[in-house]
C-alpha positions as CSV (number, residue, x, y, z in Angstrom):
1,X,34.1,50.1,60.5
2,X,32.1,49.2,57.4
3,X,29.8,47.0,59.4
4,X,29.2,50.1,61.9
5,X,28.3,52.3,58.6
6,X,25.6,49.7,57.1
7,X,24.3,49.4,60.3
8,X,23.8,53.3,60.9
9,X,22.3,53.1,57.1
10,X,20.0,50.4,57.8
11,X,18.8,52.4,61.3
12,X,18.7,55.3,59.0
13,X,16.5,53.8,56.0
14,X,14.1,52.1,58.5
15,X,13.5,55.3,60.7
16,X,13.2,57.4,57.4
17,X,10.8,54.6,56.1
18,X,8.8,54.4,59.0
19,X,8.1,59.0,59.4
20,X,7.1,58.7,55.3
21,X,4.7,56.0,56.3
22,X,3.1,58.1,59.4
23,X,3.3,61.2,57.5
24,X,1.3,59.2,54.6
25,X,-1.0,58.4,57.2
26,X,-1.8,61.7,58.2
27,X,-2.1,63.2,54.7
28,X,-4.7,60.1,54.1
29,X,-6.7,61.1,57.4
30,X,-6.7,65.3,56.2
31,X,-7.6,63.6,52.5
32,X,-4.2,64.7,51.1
33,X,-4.8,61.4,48.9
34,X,-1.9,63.0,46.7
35,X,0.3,63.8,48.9
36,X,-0.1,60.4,50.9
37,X,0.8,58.7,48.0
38,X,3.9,60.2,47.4
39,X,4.7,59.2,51.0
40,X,3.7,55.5,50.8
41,X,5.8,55.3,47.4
42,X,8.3,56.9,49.1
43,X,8.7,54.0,51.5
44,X,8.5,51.9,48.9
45,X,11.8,53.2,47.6
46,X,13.6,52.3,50.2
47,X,12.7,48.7,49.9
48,X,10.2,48.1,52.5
49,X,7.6,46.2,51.6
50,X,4.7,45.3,53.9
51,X,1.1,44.8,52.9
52,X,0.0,48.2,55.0
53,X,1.7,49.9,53.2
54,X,0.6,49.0,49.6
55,X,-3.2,48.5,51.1
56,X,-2.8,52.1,52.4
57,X,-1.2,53.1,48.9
58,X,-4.2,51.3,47.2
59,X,-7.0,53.2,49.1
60,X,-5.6,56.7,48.4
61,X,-5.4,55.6,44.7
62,X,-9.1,54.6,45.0
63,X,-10.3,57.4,47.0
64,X,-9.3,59.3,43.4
65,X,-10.6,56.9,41.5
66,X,-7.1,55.5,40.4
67,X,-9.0,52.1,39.0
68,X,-5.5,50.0,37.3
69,X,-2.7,51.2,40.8
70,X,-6.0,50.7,43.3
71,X,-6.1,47.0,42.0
72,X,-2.7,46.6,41.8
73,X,-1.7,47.9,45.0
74,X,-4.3,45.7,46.7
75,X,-3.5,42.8,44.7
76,X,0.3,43.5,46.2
77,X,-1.1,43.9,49.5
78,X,-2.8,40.6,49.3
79,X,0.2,38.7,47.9
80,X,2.2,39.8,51.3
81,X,-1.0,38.6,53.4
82,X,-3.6,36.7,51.8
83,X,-5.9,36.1,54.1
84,X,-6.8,39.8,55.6
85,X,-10.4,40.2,55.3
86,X,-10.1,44.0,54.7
87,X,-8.1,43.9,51.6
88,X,-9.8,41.3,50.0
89,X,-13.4,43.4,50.5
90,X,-11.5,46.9,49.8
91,X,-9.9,44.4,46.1
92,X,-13.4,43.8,45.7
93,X,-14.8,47.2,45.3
94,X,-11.9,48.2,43.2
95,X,-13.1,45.5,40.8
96,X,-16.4,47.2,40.3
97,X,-14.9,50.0,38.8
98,X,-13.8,47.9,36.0
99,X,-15.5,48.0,32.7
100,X,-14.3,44.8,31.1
101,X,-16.9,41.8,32.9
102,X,-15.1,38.8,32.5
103,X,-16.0,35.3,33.6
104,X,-14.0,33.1,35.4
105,X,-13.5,29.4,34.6
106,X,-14.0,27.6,37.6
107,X,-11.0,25.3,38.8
108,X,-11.7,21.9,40.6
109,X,-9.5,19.1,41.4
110,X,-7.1,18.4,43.7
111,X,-5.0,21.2,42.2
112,X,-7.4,23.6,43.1
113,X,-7.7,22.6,46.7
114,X,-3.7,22.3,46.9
115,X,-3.9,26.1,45.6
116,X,-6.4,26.8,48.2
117,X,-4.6,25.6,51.0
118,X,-1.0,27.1,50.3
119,X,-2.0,30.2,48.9
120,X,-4.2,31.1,52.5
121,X,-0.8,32.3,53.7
122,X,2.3,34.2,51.7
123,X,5.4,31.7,51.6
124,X,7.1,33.5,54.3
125,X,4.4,33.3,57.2
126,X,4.6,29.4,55.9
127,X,8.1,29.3,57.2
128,X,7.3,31.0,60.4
129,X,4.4,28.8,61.3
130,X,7.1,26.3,60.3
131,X,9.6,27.2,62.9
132,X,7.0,28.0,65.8
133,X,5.6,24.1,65.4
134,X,9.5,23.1,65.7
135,X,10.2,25.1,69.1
136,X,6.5,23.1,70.3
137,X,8.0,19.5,68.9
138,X,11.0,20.3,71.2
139,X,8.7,20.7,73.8
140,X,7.1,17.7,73.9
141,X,10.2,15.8,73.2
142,X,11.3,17.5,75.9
143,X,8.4,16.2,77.5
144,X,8.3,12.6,76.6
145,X,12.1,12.3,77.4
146,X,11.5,13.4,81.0
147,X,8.2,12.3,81.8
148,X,8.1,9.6,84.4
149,X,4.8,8.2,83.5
150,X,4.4,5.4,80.8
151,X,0.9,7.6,79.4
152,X,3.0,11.0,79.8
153,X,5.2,9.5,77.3
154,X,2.5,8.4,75.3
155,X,0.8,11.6,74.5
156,X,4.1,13.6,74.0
157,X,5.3,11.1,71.6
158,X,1.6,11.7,69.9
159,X,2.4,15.1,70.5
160,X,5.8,14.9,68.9
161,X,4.1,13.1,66.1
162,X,1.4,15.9,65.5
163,X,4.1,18.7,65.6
164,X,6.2,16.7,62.5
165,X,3.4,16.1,60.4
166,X,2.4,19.7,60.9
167,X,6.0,20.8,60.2
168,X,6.3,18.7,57.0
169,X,2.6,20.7,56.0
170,X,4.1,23.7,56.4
171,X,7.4,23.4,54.5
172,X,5.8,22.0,51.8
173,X,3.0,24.4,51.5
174,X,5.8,27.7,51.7
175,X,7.8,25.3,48.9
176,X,4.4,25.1,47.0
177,X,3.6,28.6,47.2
178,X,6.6,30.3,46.5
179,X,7.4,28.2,43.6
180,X,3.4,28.9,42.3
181,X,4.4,33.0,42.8
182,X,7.7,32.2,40.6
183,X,6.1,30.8,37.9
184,X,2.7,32.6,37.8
185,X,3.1,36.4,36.3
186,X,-0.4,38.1,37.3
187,X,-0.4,41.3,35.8
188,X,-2.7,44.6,35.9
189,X,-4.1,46.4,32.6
190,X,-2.8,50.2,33.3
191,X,-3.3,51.7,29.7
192,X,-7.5,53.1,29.9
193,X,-7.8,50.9,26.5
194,X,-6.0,49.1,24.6
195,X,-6.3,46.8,21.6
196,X,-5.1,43.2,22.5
197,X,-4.0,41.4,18.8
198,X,-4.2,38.3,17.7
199,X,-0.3,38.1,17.1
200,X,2.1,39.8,18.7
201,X,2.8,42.8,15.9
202,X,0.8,45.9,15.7
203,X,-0.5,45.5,12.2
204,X,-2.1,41.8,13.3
205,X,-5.9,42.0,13.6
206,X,-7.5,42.8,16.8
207,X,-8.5,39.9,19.2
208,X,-10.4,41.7,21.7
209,X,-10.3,45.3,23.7
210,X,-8.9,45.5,27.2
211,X,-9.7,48.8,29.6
212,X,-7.9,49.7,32.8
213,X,-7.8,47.4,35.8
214,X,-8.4,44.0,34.4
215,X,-5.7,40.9,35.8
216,X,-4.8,38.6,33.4
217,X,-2.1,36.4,33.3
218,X,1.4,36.8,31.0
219,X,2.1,33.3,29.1
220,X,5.0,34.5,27.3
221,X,7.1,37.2,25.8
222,X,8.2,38.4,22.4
223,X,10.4,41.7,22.0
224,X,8.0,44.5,23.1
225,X,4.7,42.1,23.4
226,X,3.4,39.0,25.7
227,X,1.3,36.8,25.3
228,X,-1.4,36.8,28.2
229,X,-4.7,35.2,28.9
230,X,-7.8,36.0,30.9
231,X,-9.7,34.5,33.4
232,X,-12.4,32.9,31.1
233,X,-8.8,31.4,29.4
234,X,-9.1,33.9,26.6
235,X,-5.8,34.7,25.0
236,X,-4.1,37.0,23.1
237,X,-1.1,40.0,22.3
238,X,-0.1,43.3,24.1
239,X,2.3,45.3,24.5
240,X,4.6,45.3,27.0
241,X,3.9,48.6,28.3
242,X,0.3,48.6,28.6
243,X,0.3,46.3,31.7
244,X,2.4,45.9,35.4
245,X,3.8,42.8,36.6
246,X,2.4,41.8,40.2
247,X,5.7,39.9,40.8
């Protein structure tokens, strides 16, 4: 019985989920931006998360000019599917509505690659590519074991051989990347200004001045402050409030 009641709860929560999301949709079409955005968060509630809807969230936060929830919305969105095209280009002209111009310090090394290669895809679609190369192996041991021919065999074992090494890539790389989202804490400046401090206390001397919409990175945390530092690797003091967590 109580496996019959989650089950109409989860049927319930999903349909629910998926009319806020249409009805979102259509007050983003009329230019309800508002209104849309009470729908999308609305989904959100319930738990789903998918990166249409925080890309569709992001744009009717933009479309008001929204500058700290566009970014972070589209910086969500890009976490759940890093290599879309659209919401990397729609990020991008978020970012110009930024006032703080801060220069990134270029990575290189092998790190840097590694990065670049498990962070094309979220953790998850890692797994799933994962499991799709383990349904081809079996079909190419399948393959090899009944195969009459001598060069049959041959290029199903190669086959076979392929499939592993590309299984073992894959595992690793979801490993790699979930682990990087664990222990990296992006996070989005939402106060329009605030003073960043060279310690973290609020009668400390002022490090440098932060404005809506900038990413930086959280180090640490101290009661009511963290520690965070920006691209360019400058650090410093805020307080807690003043910026969201991406993860």
């Amino acid at each position: 019985m109580n496996k019959f009641v989650y089950i109409i709860l989860l049927v319930f929560q999903v349909s629910f989920a998926q009319n806020a999301f249409e009805q979102g949709n259509q007050f983003y079409q009329k230019g309800n931006y508002q209104q849309a955005i009470a729908q999308y968060e609305q989904v959100l509630a319930t738990g789903k998360q998918s990166a249409e809807v925080y890309f569709n969230l992001a744009n009717s936060h933009y479309k008001l000019h929204q500058v700290a929830p566009a970014i972070y919305n589209f910086e969500k969105a890009l976490q759940l599917n890093p290599s879309d095209a659209d919401i990397q280009t729609n990020l991008d002209f978020a970012r110009k509505m930024t006032i703080d111009d801060i220069k990134e310090v270029p990575k290189v090394g092998f790190n840097k690659l590694l990065q670049d290669l498990t962070s094309s895809y979220h953790f998850d679609t890692w797994a799933w590519i994962a499991v799709v190369l383990s349904f081809v192996f079996l079909g190419f041991f399948a393959g090899y074991y009944y195969s009459p021919s001598a060069f049959k065999k041959r290029v199903f074992f190669t086959g076979m051989f392929v499939m592993l090494l590309g299984i073992a890539i894959s595992v690793s790389s979801g490993i790699y990347e979930k682990n990087r989202m664990a222990n990296e804490k992006p996070a989005i400046v939402f106060a329009e200004m605030v003073n960043v401090k060279s310690e973290p206390k609020a009668s400390s001397p002022n490090a440098f001045v932060l404005h809506e919409g900038t990413k930086v990175t959280v180090l640490e945390r101290i009661a009511n402050w963290k520690k965070i530092q920006l691209a360019d690797e400058t650090t410093g003091w805020i307080e807690s409030e003043s910026i969201r967590e991406l993860n």
